[in-house]
Structures are given as structure tokens and as C-alpha cells.
Backbone as CSV, one residue per row, in Angstrom:
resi,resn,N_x,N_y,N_z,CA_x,CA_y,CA_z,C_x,C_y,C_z
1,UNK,6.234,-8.476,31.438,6.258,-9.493,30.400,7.533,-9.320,29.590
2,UNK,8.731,-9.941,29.312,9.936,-10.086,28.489,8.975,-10.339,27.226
3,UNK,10.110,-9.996,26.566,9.092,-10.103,24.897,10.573,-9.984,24.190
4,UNK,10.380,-10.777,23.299,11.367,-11.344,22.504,10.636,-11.472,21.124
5,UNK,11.777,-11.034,20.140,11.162,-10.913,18.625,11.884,-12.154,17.967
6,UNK,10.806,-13.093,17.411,10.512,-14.299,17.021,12.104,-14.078,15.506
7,UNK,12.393,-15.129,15.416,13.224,-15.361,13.829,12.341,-14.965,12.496
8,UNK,10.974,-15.351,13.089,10.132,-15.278,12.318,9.604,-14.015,11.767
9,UNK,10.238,-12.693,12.342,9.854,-11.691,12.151,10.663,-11.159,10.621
10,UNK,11.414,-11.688,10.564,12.476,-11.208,9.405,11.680,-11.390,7.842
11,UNK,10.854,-11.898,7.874,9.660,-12.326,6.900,9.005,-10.774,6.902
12,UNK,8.153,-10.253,8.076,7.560,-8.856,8.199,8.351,-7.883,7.767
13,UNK,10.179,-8.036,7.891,10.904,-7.146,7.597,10.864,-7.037,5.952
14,UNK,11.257,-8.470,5.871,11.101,-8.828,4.331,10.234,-7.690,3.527
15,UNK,8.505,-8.384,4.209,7.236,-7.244,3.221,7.667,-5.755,3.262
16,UNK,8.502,-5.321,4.194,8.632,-3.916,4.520,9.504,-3.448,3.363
17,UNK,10.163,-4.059,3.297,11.317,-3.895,1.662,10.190,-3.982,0.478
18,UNK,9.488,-5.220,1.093,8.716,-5.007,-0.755,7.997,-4.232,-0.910
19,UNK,7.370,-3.834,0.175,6.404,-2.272,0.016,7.334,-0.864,-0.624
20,UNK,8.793,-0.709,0.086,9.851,-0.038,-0.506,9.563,0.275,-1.994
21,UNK,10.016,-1.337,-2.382,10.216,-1.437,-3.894,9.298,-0.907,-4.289
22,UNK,8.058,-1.556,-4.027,6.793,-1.613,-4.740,6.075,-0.037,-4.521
23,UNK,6.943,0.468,-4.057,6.665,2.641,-3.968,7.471,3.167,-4.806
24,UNK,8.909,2.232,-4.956,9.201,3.228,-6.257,9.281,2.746,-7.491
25,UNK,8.102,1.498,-7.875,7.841,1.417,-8.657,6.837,1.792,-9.525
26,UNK,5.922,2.493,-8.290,4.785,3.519,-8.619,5.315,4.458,-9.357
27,UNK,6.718,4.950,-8.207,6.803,6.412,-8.432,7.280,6.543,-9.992
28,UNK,8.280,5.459,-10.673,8.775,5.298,-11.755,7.571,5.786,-13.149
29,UNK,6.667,4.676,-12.034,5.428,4.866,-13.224,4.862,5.854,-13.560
30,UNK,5.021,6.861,-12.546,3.804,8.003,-12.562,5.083,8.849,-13.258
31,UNK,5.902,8.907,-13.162,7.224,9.511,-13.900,7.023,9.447,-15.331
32,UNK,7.167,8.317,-15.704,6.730,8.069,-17.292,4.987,8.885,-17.549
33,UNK,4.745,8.372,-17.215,3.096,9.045,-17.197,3.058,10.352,-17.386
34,UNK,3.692,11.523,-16.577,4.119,12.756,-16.370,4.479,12.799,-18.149
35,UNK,5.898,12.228,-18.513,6.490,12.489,-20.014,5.660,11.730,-21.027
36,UNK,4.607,10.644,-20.733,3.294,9.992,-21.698,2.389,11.178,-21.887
37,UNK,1.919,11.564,-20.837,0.850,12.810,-21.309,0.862,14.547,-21.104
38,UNK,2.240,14.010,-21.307,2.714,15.560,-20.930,2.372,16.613,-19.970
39,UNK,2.452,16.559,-18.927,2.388,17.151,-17.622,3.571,17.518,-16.789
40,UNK,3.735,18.617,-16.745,5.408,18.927,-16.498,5.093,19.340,-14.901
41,UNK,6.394,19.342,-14.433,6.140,19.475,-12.857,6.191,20.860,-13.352
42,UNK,5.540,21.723,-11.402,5.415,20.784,-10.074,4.565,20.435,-10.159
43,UNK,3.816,20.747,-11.900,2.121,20.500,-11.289,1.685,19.043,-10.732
44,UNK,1.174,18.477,-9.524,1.246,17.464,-8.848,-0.218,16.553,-10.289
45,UNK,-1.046,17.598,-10.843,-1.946,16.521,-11.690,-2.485,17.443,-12.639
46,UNK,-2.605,16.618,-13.352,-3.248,17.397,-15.027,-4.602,18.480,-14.998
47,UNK,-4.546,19.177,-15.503,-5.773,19.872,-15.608,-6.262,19.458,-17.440
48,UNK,-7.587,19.525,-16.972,-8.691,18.655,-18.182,-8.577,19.719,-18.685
49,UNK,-8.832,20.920,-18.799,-9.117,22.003,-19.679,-7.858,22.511,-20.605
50,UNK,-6.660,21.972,-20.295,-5.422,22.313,-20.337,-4.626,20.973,-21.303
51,UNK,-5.408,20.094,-20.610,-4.429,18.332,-21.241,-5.926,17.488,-21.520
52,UNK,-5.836,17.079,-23.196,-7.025,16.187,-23.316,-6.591,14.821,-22.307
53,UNK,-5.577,14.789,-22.143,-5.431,13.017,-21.151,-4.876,13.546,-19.532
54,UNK,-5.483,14.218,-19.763,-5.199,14.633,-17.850,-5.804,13.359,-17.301
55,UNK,-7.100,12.883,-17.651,-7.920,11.835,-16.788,-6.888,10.766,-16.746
56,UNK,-6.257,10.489,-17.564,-4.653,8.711,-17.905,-4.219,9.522,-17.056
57,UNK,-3.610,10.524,-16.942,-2.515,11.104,-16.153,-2.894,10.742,-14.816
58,UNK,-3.955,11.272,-14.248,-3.895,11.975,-13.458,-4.742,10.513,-12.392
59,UNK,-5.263,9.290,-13.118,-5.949,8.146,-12.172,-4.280,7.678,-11.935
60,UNK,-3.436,7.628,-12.990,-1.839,7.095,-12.694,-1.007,7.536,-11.189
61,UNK,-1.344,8.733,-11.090,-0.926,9.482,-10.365,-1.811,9.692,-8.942
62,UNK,-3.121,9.153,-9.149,-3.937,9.146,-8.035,-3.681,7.561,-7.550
63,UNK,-3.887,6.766,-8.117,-3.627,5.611,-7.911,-1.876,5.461,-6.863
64,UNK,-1.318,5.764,-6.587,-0.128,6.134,-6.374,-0.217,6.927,-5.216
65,UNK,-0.953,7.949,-4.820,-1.441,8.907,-4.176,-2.156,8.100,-3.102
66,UNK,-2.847,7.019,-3.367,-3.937,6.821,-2.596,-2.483,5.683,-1.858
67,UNK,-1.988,4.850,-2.469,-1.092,3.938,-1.840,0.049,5.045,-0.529
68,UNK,0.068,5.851,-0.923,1.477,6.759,0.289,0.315,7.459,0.852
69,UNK,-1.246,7.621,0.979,-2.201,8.020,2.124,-2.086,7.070,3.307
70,UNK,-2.115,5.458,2.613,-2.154,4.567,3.745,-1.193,3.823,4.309
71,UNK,0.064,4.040,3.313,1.464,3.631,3.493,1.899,3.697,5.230
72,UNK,1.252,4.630,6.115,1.946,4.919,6.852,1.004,3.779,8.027
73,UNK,-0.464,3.683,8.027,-0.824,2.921,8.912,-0.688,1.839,8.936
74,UNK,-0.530,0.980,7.091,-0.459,-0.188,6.594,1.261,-0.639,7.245
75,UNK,1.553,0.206,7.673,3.257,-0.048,7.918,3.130,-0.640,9.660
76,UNK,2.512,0.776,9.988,2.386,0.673,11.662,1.755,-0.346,12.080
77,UNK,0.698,-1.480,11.161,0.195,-2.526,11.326,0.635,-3.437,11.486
78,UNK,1.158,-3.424,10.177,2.328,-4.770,10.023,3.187,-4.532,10.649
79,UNK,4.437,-3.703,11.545,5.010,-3.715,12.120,4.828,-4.255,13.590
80,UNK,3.811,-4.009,14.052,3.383,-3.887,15.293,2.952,-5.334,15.250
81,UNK,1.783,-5.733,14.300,0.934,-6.807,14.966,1.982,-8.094,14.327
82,UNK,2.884,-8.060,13.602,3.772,-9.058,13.394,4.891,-9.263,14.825
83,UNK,4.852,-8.875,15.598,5.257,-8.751,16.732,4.917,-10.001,17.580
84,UNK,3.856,-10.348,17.269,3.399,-11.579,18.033,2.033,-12.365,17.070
85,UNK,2.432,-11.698,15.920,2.190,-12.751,14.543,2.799,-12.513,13.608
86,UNK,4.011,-12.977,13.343,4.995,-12.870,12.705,4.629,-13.118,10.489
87,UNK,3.919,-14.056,11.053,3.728,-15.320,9.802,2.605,-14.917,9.219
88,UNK,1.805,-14.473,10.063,0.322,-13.971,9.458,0.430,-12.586,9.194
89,UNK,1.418,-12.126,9.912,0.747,-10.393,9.454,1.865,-10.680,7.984
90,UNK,3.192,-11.232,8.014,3.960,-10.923,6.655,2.926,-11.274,5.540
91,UNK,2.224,-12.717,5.744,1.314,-13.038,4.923,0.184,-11.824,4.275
92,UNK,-0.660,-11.364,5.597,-1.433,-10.597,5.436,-0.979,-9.336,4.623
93,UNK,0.507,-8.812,5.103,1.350,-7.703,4.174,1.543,-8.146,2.669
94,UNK,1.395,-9.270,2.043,1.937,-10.061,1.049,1.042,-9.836,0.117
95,UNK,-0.552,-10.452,1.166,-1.464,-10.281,0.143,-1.869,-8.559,-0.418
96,UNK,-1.614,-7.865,1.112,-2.091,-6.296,0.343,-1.331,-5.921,-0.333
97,UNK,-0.239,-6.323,-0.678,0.564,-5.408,-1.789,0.353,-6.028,-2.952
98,UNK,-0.202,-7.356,-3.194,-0.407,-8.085,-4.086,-2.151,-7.010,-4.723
99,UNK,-2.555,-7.183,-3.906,-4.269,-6.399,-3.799,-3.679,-4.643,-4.582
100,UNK,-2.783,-4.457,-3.518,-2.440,-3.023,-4.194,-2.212,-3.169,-5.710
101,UNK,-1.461,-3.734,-5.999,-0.423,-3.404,-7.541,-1.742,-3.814,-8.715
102,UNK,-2.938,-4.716,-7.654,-4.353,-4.743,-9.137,-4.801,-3.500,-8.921
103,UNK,-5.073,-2.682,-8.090,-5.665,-1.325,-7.281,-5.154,-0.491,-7.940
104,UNK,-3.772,-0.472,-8.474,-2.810,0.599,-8.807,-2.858,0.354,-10.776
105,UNK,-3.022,-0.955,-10.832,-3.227,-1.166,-12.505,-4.661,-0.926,-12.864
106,UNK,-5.516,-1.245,-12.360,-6.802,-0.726,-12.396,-7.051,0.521,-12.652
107,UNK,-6.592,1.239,-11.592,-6.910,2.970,-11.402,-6.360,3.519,-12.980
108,UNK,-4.854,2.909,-13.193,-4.374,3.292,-14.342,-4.854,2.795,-15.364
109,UNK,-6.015,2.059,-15.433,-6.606,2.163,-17.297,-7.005,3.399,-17.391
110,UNK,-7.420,4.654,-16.579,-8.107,5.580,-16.753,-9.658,5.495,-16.410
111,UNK,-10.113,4.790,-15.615,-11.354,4.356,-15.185,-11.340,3.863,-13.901
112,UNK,-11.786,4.731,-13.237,-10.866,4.705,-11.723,-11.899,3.455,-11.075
113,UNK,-12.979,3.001,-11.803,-14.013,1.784,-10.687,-13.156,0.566,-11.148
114,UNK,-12.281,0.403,-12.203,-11.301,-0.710,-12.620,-10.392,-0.814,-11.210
115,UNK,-10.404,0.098,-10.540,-9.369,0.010,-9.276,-9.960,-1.069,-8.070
116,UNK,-10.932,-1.219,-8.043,-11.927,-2.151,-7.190,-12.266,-3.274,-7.447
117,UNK,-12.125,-3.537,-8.810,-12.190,-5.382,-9.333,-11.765,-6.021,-8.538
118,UNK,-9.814,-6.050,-8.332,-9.618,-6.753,-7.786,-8.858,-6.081,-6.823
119,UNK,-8.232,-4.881,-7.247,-7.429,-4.383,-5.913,-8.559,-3.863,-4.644
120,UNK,-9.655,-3.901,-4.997,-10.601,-3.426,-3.745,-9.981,-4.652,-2.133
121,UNK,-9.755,-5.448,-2.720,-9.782,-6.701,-1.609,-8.417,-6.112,-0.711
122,UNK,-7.656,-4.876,-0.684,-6.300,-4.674,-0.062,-6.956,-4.435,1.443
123,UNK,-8.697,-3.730,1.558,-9.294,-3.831,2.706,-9.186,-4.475,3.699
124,UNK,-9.316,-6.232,3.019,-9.462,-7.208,3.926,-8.089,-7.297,4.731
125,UNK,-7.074,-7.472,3.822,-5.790,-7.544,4.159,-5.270,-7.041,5.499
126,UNK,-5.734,-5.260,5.055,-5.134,-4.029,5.734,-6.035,-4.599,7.532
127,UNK,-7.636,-4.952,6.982,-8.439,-5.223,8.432,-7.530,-6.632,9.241
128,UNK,-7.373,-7.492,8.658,-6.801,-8.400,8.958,-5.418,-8.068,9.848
129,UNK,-4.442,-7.198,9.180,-3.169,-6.387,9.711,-3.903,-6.038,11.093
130,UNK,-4.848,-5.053,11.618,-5.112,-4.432,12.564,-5.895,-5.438,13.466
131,UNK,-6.660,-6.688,12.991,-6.599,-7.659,14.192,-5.479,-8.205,14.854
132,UNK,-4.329,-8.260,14.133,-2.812,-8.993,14.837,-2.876,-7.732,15.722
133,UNK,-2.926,-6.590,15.582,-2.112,-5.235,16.252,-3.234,-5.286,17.496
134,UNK,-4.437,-5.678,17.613,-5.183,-5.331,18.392,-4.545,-7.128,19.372
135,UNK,-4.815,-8.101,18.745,-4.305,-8.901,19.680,-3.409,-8.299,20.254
136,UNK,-2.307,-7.978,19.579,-0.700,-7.816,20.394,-1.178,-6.814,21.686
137,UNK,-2.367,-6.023,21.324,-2.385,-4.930,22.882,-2.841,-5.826,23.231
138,UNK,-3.881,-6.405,23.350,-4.811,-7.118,24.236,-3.624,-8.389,25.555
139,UNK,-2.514,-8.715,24.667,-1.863,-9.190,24.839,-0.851,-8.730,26.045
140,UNK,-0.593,-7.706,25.677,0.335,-6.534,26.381,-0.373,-6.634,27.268
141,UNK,-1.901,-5.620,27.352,-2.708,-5.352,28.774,-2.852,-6.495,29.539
142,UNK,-3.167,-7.703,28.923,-3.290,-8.773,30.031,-1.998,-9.303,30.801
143,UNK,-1.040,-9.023,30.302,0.237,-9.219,31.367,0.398,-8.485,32.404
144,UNK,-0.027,-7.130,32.460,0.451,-6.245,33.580,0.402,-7.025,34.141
């Protein structure tokens, strides 16, 4: 099977930059956060017994944490299944980072079930990503 990458892919490349951004705009955040509640490196998160606002600190910093756990499959998704859905997976990438950044403001009121209002929905997104990737094999295998 020749396989040729659509014009249309430059859109998927596109989300791949905004995921970029949108990591070091975490990281910025959790930076300030660090000098907001005073938590000095390396320690990676606050200790409660140690910092009355470890909990602000430390959902800032989890929230952030949880986005570079899935950074790497959410990538391999969209990379892959935009391959032979160009338009839908950028879309589908569009909406989870959109889903993320409520996920990531949520977590950071300090009440980590605020993370699920609305960023819970990055699920659908991310499931959605891995139906394009599963077409694209299905796709692949049926050419041999």
C-alpha cells in the first residue's frame, strides 16, 4: 500500500505545537506556585506538615504531573491516527487540550474533584484519538 501524508496533516502538526506551548505553560505555572507557597526545589511537592498550603501547591503541581503521564500516548495517538484522519484527530487533539487546561484549572483551585467538572471530558477526546489509530491499523492490515 503507498501511503502518502495528506496537506491536511499540517493541522495535527499544528496541535503538536500547541500541546508544546500548552506544557510550558503549565510548567511556568507550577514555577510561580513553587515561589506562591513557598516550596523550594528539588522538592518535586509540598509536605503538609512542613507548608500550611502544600495542598495549592501541590494539586498545581499534580495537575501538571498528570498532563506529562499521558503526554506521551496522547501524542502517539494523534500522531499516528491523524495519518489517515488528518481533520478529526487535529480536531479531536484540539478538543483535549481544550478539556486539559479546565482539568489543569480545576485541579488548581486546590480541590482536586474541581478537575473533573469540565476537564474530566479530555477522556472522550483521548478515546476518540485511539479510534483514528486503531482504524489506521485496521487499515494497514487489510492491504497486505
Amino acid at each position: 500500500m503507498a501511503f502518502e501524508i495528506s496537506g491536511d496533516y499540517g493541522f495535527v502538526a499544528l496541535i503538536c505545537v500547541l500541546t508544546l506551548v500548552f506544557n510550558m505553560w503549565m510548567s511556568v505555572s507550577v514555577v510561580k506556585a513553587r515561589k506562591k507557597y513557598n516550596v523550594p526545589y528539588p522538592a518535586l511537592y509540598a509536605v503538609e506538615s512542613e507548608n500550611k498550603e502544600a495542598k495549592m501547591f501541590n494539586c498545581v503541581q499534580r495537575g501538571h504531573q498528570n498532563f506529562l503521564e499521558f503526554l506521551p500516548f496522547f501524542l502517539a495517538n494523534l500522531l499516528l491516527g491523524g495519518l489517515k484522519h488528518p481533520l478529526l484527530a487535529a480536531g479531536l487533539g484540539f478538543g483535549y487540550i481544550v478539556a486539559r487546561y479546565f482539568y489543569f484549572k480545576g485541579y488548581s483551585t486546590g480541590v482536586p474533584s474541581n478537575r473533573m467538572k469540565l476537564g474530566g471530558s479530555h477522556f472522550l477526546f483521548y478515546f476518540g484519538l485511539v479510534g483514528c489509530t486503531v482504524s489506521l491499523s485496521i487499515s494497514l492490515i487489510a492491504s497486505r
